[in-house]
LUMROVO-488751 format. One record per residue (C-alpha): residue in three letters; x, y, z. Coordinates in steps of 0.001 Angstrom, whole numbers, padded with zeros to 6 digits, always signed. Layout:
% residues N
ALAXYZ ...
% end
This chain:
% residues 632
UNK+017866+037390+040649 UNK+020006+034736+040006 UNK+017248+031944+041488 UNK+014681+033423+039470 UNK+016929+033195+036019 UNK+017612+029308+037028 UNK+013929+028611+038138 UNK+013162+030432+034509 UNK+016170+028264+032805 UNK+014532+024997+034607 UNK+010886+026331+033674 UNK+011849+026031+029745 UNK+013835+022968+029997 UNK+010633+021298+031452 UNK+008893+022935+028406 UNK+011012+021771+026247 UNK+010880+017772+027369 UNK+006974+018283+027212 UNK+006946+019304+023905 UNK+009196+016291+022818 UNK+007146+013609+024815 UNK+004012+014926+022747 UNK+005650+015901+019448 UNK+007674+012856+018839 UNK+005184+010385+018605 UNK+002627+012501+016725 UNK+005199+012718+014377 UNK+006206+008935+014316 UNK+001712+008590+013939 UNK+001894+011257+011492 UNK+005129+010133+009099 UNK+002828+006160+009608 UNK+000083+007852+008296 UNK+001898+008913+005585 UNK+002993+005707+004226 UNK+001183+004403+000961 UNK-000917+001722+001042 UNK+000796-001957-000272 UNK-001082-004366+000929 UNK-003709-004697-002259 UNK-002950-007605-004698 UNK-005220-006919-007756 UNK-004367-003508-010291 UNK-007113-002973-012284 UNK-007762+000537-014394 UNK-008865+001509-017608 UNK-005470+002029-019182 UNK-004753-001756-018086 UNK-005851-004517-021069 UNK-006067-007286-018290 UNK-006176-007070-013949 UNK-002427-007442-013218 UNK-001536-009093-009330 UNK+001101-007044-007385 UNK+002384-009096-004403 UNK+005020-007794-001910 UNK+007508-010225-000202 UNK+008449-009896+003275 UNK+011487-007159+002343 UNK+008555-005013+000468 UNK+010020-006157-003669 UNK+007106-006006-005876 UNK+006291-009038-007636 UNK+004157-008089-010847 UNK+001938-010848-012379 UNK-000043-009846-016108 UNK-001276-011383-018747 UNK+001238-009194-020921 UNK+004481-007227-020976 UNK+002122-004097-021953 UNK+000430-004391-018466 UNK+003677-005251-016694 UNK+004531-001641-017204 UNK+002043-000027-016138 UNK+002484-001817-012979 UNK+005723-000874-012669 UNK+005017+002601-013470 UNK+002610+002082-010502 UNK+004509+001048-008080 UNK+007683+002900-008827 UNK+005415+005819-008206 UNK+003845+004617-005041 UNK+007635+004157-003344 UNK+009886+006371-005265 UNK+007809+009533-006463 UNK+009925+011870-004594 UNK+013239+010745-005981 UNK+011609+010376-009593 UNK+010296+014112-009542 UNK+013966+015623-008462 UNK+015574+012933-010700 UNK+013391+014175-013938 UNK+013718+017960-012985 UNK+017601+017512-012822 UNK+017765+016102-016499 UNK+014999+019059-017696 UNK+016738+022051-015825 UNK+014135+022717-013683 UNK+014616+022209-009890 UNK+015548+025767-009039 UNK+011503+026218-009372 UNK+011426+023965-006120 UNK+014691+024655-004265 UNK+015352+027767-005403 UNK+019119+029888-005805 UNK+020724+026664-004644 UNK+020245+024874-007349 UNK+020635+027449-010184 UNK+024172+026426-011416 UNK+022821+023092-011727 UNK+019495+023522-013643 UNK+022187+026232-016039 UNK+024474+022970-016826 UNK+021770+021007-017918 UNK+020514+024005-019937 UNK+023430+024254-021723 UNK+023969+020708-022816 UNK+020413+020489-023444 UNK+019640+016767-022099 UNK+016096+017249-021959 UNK+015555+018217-025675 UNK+017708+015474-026762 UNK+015746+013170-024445 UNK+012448+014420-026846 UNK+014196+013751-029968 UNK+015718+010321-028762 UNK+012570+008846-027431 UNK+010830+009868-030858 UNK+013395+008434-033101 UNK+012914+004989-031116 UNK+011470+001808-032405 UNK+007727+001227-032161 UNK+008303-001362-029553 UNK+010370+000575-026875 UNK+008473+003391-027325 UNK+005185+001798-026435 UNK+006834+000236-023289 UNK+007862+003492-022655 UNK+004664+004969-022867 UNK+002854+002356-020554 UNK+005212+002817-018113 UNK+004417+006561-018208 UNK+000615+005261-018327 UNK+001181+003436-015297 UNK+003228+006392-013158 UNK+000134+008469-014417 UNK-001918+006060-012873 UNK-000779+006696-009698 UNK-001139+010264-009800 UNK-004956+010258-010807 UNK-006124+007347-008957 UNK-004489+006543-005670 UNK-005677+007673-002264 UNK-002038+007396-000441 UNK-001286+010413+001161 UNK+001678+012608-000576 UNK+004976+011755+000010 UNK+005961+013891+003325 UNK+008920+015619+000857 UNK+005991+016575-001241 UNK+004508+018940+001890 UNK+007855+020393+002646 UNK+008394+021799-001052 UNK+004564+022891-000422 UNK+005564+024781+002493 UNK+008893+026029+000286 UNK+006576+027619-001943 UNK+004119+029181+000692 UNK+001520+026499+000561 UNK-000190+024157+003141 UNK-001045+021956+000157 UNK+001745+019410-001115 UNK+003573+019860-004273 UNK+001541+018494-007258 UNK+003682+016436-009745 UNK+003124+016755-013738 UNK+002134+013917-015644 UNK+005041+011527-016356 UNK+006373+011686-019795 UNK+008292+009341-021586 UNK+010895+011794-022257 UNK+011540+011436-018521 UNK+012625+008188-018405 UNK+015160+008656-021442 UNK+016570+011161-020072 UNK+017754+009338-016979 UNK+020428+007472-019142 UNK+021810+011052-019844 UNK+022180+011786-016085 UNK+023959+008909-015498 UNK+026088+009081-018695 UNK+027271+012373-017032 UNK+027729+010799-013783 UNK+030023+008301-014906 UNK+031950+010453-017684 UNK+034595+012850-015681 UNK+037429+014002-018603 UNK+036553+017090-018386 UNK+037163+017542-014534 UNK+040571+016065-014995 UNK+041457+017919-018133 UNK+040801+021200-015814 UNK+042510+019830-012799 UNK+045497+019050-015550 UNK+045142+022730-016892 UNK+045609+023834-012813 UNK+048868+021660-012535 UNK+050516+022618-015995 UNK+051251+026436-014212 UNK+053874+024874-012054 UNK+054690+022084-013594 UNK+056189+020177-017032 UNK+054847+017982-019231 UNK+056771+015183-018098 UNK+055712+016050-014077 UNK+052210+015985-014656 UNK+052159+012902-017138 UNK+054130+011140-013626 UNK+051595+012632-011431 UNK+048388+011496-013217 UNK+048471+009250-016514 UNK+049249+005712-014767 UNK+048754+003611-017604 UNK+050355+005906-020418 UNK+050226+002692-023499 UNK+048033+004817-025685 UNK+049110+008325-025269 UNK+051210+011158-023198 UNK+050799+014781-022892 UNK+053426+016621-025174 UNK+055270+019441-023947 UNK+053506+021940-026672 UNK+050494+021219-025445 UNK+051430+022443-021857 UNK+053757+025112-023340 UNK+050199+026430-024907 UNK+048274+025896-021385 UNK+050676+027941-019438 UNK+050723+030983-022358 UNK+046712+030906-022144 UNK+046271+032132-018133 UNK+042848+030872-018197 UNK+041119+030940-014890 UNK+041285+027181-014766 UNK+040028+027349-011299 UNK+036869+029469-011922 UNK+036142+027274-014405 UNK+036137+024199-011800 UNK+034211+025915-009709 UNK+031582+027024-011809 UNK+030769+023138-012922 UNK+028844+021431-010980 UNK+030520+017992-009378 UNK+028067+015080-010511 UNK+030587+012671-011053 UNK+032728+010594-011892 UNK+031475+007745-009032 UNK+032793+004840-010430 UNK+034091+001643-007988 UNK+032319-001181-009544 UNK+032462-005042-009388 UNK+031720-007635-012245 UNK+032292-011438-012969 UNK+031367-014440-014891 UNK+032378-017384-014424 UNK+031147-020771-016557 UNK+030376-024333-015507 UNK+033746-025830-015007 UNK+033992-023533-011618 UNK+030724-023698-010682 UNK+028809-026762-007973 UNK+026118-027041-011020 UNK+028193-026785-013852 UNK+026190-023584-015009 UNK+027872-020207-015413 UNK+027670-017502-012700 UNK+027619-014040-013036 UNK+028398-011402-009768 UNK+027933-008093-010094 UNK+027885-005190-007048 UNK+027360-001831-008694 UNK+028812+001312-006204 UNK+027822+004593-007132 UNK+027655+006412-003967 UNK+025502+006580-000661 UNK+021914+008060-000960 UNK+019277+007334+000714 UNK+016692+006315-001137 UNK+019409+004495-003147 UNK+019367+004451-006823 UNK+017949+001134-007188 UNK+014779-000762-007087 UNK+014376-004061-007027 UNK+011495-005700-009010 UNK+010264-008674-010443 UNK+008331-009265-013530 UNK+006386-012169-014845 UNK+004335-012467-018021 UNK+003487-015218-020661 UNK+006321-013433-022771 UNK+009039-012721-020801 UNK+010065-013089-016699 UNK+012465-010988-015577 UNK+013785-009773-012207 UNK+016918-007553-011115 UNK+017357-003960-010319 UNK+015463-001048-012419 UNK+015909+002817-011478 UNK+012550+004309-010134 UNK+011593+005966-013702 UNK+012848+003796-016146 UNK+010769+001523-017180 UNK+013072-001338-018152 UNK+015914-003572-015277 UNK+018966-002410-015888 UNK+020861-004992-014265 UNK+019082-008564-014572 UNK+018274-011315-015529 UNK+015137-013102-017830 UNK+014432-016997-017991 UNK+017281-017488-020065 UNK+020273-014687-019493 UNK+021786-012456-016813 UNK+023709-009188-017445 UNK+025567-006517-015162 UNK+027831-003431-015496 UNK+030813-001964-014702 UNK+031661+001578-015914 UNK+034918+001806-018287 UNK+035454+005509-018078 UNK+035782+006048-022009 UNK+037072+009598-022725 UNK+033858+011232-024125 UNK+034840+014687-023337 UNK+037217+017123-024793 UNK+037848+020659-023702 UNK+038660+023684-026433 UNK+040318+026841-025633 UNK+038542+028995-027979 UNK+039252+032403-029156 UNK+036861+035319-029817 UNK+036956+037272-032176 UNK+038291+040604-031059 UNK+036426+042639-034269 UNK+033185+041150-034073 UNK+031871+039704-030607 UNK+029685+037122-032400 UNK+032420+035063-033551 UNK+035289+033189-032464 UNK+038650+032622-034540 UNK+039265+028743-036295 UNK+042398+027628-038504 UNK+040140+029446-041523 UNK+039480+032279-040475 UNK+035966+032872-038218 UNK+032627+031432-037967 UNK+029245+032615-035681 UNK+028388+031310-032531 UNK+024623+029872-032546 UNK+022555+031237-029766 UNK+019914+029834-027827 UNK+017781+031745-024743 UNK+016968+029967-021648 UNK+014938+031246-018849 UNK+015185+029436-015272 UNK+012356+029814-013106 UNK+013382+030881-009281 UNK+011499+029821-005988 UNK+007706+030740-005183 UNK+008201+034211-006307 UNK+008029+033538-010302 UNK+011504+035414-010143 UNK+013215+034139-013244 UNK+016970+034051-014838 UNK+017348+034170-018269 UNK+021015+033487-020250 UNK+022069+032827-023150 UNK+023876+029586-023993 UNK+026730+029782-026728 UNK+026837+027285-029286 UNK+030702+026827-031307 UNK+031446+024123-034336 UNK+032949+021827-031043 UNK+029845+022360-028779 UNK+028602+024765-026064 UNK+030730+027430-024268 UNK+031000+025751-020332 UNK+032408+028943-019187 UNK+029614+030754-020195 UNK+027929+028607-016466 UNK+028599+031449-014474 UNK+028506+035390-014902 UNK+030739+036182-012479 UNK+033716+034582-014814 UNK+032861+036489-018517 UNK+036025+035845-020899 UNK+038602+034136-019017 UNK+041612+036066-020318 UNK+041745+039623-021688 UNK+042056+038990-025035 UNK+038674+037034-025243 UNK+039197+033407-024765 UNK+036724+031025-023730 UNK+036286+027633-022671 UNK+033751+024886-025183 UNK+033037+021193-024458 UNK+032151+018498-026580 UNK+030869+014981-025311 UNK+029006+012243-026920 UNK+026352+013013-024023 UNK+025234+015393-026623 UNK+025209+014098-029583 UNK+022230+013159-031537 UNK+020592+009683-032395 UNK+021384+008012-029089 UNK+019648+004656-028843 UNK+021170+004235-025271 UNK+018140+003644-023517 UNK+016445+001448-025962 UNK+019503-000516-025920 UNK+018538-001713-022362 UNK+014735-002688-023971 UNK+016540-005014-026211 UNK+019166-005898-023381 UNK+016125-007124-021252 UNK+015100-009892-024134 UNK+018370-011264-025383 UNK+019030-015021-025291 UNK+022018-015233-026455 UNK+025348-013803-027510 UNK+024453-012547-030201 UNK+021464-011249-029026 UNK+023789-009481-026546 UNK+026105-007932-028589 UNK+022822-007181-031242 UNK+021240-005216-027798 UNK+024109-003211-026622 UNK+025532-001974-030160 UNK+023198+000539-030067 UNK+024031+001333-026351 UNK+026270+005041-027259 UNK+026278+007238-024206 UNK+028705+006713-021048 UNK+031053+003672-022240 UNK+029980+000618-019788 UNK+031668-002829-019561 UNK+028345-005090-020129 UNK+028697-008568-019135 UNK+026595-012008-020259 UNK+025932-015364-019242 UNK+023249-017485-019843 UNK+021839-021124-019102 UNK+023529-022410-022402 UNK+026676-022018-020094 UNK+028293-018404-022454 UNK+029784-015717-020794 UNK+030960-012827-022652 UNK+031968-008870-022315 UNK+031094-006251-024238 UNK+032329-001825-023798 UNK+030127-000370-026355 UNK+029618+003616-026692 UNK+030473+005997-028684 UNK+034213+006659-028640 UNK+035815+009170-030338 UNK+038493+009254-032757 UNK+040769+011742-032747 UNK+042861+013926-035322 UNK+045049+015653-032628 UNK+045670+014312-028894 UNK+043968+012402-026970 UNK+041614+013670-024829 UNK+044244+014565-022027 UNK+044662+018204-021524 UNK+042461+020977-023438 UNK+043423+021823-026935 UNK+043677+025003-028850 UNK+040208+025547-030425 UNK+041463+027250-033483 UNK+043687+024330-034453 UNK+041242+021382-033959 UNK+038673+021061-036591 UNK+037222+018516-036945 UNK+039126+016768-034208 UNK+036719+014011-033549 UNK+036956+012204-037280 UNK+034657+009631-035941 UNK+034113+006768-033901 UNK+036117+003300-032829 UNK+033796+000756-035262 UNK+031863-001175-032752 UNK+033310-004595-033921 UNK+036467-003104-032927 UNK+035050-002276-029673 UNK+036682-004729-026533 UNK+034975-008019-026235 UNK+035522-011217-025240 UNK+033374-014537-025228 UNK+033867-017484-023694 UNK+037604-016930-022831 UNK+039723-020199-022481 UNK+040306-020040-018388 UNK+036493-019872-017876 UNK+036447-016373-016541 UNK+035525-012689-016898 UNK+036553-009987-013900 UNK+036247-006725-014576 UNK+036498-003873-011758 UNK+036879-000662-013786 UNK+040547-001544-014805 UNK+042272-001895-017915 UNK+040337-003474-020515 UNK+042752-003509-023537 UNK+045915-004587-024554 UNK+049000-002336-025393 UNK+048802-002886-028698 UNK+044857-001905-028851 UNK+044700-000184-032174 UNK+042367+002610-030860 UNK+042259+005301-027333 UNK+039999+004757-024957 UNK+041075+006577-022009 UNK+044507+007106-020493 UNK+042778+006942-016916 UNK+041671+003271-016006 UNK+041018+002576-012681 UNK+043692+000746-010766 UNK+043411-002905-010633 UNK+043767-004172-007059 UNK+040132-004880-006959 UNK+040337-007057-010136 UNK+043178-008900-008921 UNK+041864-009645-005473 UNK+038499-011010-007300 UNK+040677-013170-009646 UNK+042994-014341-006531 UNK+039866-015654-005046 UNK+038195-017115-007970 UNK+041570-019580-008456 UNK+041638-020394-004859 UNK+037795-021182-004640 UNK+037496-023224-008076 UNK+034554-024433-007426 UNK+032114-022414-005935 UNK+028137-021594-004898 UNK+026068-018381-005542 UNK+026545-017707-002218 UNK+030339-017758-002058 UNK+030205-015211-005077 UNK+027453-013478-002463 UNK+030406-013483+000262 UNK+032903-012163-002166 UNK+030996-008783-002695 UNK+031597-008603+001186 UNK+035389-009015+001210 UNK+037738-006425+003099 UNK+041501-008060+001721 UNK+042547-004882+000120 UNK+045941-005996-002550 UNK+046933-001884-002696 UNK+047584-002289+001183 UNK+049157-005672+000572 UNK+051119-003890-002162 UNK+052224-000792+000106 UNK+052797-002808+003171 UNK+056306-003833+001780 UNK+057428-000210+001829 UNK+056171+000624+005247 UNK+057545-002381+007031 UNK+060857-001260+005409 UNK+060573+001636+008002 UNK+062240+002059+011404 UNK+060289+004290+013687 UNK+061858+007093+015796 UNK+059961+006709+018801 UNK+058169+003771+020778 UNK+054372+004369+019544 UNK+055989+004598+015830 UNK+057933+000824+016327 UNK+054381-000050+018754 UNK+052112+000977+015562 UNK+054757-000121+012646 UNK+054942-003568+014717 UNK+050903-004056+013921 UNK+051356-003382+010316 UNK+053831-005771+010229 UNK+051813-008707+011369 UNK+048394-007340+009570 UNK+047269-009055+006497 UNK+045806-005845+004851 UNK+041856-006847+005471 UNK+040149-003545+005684 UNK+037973-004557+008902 UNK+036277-002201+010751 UNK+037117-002882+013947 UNK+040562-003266+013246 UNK+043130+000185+013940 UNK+045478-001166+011141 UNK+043505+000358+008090 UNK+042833+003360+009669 UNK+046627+003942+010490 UNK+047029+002715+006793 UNK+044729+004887+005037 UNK+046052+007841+007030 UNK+049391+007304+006118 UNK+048968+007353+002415 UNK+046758+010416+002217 UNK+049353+012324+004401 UNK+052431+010962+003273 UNK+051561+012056-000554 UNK+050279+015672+000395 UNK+053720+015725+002129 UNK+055940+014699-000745 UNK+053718+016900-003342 UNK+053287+019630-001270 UNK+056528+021562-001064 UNK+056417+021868-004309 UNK+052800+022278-005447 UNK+051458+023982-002313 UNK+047662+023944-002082 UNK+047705+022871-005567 UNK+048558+019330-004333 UNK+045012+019037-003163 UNK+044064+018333-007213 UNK+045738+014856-006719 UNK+043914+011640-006200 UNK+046122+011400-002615 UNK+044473+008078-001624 UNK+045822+006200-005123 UNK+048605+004216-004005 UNK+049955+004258-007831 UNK+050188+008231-007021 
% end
């Protein structure tokens, strides 16, 4: 018996190998097959004025030749389409609510979130409230995805069957004509992506049960120049017992991803006496990655740098003339309310007057291949919607009726954010710059210049509020705080500098203002090792080529292990690996190689030596922290 189970066990095995040797390369033919077609040179259609040339390089970047911007476009509409349609058609459906109808339950507290803040509808009303000019690029660069759609034979992209197959179909998933509404609203996503307060307003809700003011101000605020948490603010916290962590874990976790690098330097450290201008945007693995890389040329403008597959304009660049990049700030633009019901009429909530009526809005979600829908009801108070309402399962957080609002500039009206980056795209010169990016209002970014006439400049515009009580650090009584945003910091106030007297610009998410900065921006910059390395380098190298900057992007000399190393070569180990390992450290220079032990024994050490120290005191709660921060 036993022969004939191992012949049976050998039997399928065989079996098995077969069906590999012939399935893997039908699939490698198949997934070939599949690829679109990039080898034509000439667009032609009738939506296109003028035959526009497409030509790929060898590392497959479009280079688009047309007689006009108009046509330029299209062809990027075109081509964005032919690479990125998959990641376009999830990337719209996020901002619009809608990719439960593809993926289901799993993506239902997603598609509620953007519901509720309603980025698609403000996307509409943006996009029609724009200038002629944008809006028309906008539209031929929906003309031009459209394009695609009607006209091309390429085969679907292979994600395209799958979802087919999700919803019961051998035929791929269809797309819907591209709107322009779907390219605006990409600024919105990544306005979310890059604005966190309200994740560490919760995670500061969490700590104020066990601890004091003064604690968690120690714990978290690093930089505390423009403000502190007061003790009756986290006397109020503890009296509330909100479910703080229900609330966390009913929001989804898009962000904050922000670890970005910027610099400008001008001729006098330059080999050609012009300026230079570095940037290296991280926001995260993905694969495809958020960029695409694209060059433009018409009689009216040439332009080349990275543009998002379904946006029509480059968001990082440069034209004949100028280059710009970004770095995010991480501007407070959210601010969490504890608001009250009303315990004699459950259409109301409680404020310092007396009550007022929560405006309703319905939204359905449609669910899967079954046409199973959800409807709910999003909550509307004076501050903005109810977040807690995200999930069911949490209903008023306390007994007595309270409830949890949020109000962000991400959903405000009258944001000119993504025409901003139209105007961006032409500028010249600095005060074409600073002209462009005034109206830019939606996720604070640090937007650096330079340009052939050898200026270099920074500019942080957005929308920042002003506020009548706090500042943005911990959530506020609801009933207490109206109006609390009294308006914005004036965008000449807003942090800029041009032309500085050393010749340089470095920005790497840190600090951007001075103590005595009349105004709040946020009480949680980024720490500045990164900033300080770049600027350590830029005075040792003072005269450099593109393609030092290049190798700069690359460097592994981390200052936060330079910077910690004094403590742990201070230390005497117990046993001989602990003197064997503390002996490397001592003779390391804090380059984060990877084929080097020493960061890996670093890295370790801070993340378990702070869950140690917090941890008899905080107990699981000590997982909130940021435990890789060495300022922690």
């Amino acid at each position: 018996m036993f022969h004939r189970f191992l012949t049976s066990i050998l039997w399928f095995i065989a079996a098995i190998l077969v069906l590999i040797v012939i399935a893997v390369p039908g699939i490698y033919v198949w997934l070939s097959l599949e690829k679109p077609k990039t080898d034509g040179e000439i667009m032609t259609g009738e939506v296109l004025e003028a035959p526009v040339r497409v030509v790929r390089d060898e590392y497959g970047i479009p280079h688009i030749f047309a007689e006009s911007m108009d046509d330029a476009y299209v062809a990027l509409g075109y081509v964005h389409a032919q690479d990125r349609l998959f990641q376009m058609e999830m990337q719209r459906r996020a901002g619009q609510g809608r990719l439960s109808e593809l993926l289901g339950r799993l993506t239902l507290q997603v598609d509620r979130m953007m519901r509720t803040f309603d980025f698609y509808r403000n996307a509409k009303a943006d996009y029609e409230q724009g200038s002629t000019a944008a809006k028309r690029a906008a539209q031929r660069y929906a003309d031009g995805v459209n394009l695609y759609l009607t006209t091309s034979d390429d085969p679907p992209p292979v994600e395209f069957r799958l979802l087919g197959l999700m919803q019961g179909s051998i035929r791929p998933h269809e797309p819907e004509p591209w709107q322009p509404a779907d390219s605006v609203v990409w600024g919105k996503l990544m306005g979310l992506q890059l604005s966190g307060n309200m994740y560490d307003e919760i995670m500061r809700a969490l700590l104020a049960t066990e601890l004091s003011a003064e604690e968690i101000a120690n714990l978290t605020l690093f930089d505390q120049s423009n403000g502190s948490i007061t003790l009756s603010a986290v006397d109020y916290l503890k009296s509330t017992a909100i479910d703080w962590a229900g609330l966390d874990a009913a929001i989804p976790r898009l962000g904050p991803n922000r670890a970005s690098n910027v610099w400008a330097i001008d001729g006098r450290h330059t080999a050609s006496g012009k300026p230079i201008l570095a940037n290296d945007p991280h926001l995260g693995l993905a694969a495809p990655i958020l960029w695409y890389l694209a060059r433009i040329e018409t009689p009216e403008l040439t332009i080349t740098g990275a543009t998002a597959p379904g946006v029509p304009f480059h968001i990082l660049g440069h034209n004949d003339e100028a280059a710009w990049g970004f770095t995010t700030t991480g501007g407070d633009v959210m601010d969490l309310f504890i608001e009250q019901g009303n315990p004699d009429g459950p259409d109301r909530y409680l404020t310092e007057t007396g009550d007022e009526a929560f405006e309703y809005r319905v939204e359905e979600i449609s669910i899967g291949k079954h046409g199973d829908s959800v409807p709910f009801i999003v909550r509307q108070t004076r501050h903005g919607p109810v977040i807690s309402d995200l999930d069911d399962r949490l209903g008023a957080l306390t007994e007595d009726g309270k409830f949890v609002s949020l109000r962000t500039t991400l959903t405000e009206p009258d944001d000119t954010s993504w025409e901003a980056i139209y105007h961006l795209n032409r500028a010249r010169n600095w005060d074409d710059f600073i002209k462009a990016m005034s109206g830019f209002k939606s996720g604070q970014q640090n937007a650096v210049f330079a340009n052939t006439a050898g200026d270099i400049g920074l500019f942080a515009p957005a929308r920042i509020p002003i506020r009548a009580v706090g500042d943005g650090t911990v959530p506020l009584d609801g009933r207490m705080t109206a109006p609390n945003w009294k308006g914005w910091i004036p965008v000449d106030s807003l942090p800029r500098v041009h032309n500085p007297d050393d010749g340089m610009i470095v920005n790497a998410n840190n600090r951007l203002t001075p103590p005595d900065y009349p105004y709040h921006i946020t009480n949680d910059w980024e720490p500045d090792y990164r900033a300080r390395r770049i600027e350590e380098w830029l005075h040792n190298n003072a005269i450099a080529k593109p393609a030092d900057h290049a190798a700069l992007m690359t460097d592994t000399q981390s200052m936060a292990a330079r910077d910690m190393l004094k403590i742990l070569n201070s230390i005497e180990g117990e046993t001989a690996m602990q003197r064997q390992v503390l002996q490397r450290l001592k003779s390391w220079d804090g380059r984060m190689d990877r084929d080097r032990p020493e960061p890996l024994i670093f890295a370790t050490w801070l993340r378990e030596m702070t869950i140690v120290l917090l941890s008899d005191e905080l107990g699981r709660q000590a997982a909130l922290l940021p435990s890789s921060d060495p300022r922690l």
